[in-house]
N, C-alpha and C positions, 0 to 999 in steps of 0.2 A: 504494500500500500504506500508503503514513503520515495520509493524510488518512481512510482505511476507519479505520485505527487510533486516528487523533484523534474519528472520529465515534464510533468504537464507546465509546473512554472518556467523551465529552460524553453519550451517553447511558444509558450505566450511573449519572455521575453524574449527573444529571436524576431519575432513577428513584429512587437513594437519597435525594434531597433531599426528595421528594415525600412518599417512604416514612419519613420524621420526624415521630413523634410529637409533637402540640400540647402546649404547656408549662402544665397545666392540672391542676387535680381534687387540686391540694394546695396546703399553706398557703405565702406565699412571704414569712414574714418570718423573721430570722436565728434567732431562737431554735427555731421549727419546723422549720424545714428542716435545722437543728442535729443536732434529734434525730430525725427520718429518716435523717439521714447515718449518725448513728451506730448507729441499729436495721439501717438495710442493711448496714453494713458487719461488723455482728455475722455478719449471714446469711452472709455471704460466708465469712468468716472459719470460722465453721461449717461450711459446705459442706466447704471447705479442708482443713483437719483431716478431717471424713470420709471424704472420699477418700484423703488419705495412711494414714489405719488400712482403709481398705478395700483397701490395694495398690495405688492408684493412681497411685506415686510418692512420691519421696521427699521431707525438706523440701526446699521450694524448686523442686522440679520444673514443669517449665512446659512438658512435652511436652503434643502433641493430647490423649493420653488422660485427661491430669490435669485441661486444659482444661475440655475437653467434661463430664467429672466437675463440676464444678466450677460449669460452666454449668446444668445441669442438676439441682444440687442447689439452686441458689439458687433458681433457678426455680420448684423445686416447693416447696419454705420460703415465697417469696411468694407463690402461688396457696394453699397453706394456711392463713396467716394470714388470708387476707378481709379486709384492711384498702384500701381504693380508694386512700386519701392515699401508704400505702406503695409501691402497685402503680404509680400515675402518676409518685411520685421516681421510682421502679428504671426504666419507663422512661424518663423525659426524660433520663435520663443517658447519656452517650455510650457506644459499647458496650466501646470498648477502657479507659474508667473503673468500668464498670458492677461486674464481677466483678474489678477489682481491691483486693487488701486493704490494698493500700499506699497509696491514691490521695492526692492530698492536699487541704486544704477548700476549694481552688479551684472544685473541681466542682458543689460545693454554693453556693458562694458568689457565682456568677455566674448563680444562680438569684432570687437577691433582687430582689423587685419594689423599683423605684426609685418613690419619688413625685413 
């Protein structure tokens, strides 16, 4: 039974590693990446706020519903905009960084092309 179980998590993680989008299609130096951070984080933060006035929860709430809310507004805020440099940060970012509005400029900062 522990070895089914070791296998089963080696291959879910396989899967998700696979399923990592390529760190590409935006600019990677600190002052760009800058302000992508902070254009996404507006989104978020947006999202945030509209869900709490839509009843979605109160401040601070961090149930599924508010979540998913949340998820799903940023979501459609970047597929609105059309911007490709915006859409490639939102995803190269990790997901449990992605929609957060707290996060800090590590996230962004570990994106810097070294030369």
């Amino acid at each position: 039974m522990r070895s089914l179980l070791v296998a089963l998590l080696l291959s879910t993680t396989g899967a998700a590693i696979a399923s990592v989008p390529a760190v590409s299609g935006f600019p990677r130096d600190p002052v760009s990446l800058s302000a992508l951070d902070s254009q996404q984080l507006r989104i978020v933060r947006r999202a945030g706020a509209q869900c709490w006035h839509s009843g979605q929860g109160g401040l601070g709430a961090k149930g599924p519903i508010t979540r998913a809310c949340i998820i799903t507004g940023s979501e459609a805020m970047i597929a609105s905009l059309k911007d490709p440099a915006l859409k490639s940060f939102h995803d190269a970012l990790p997901m449990h960084a992605r929609y957060d509005e707290y996060r800090p400029a590590y996230f962004w900062q570990r994106l810097v092309a070294t030369p």
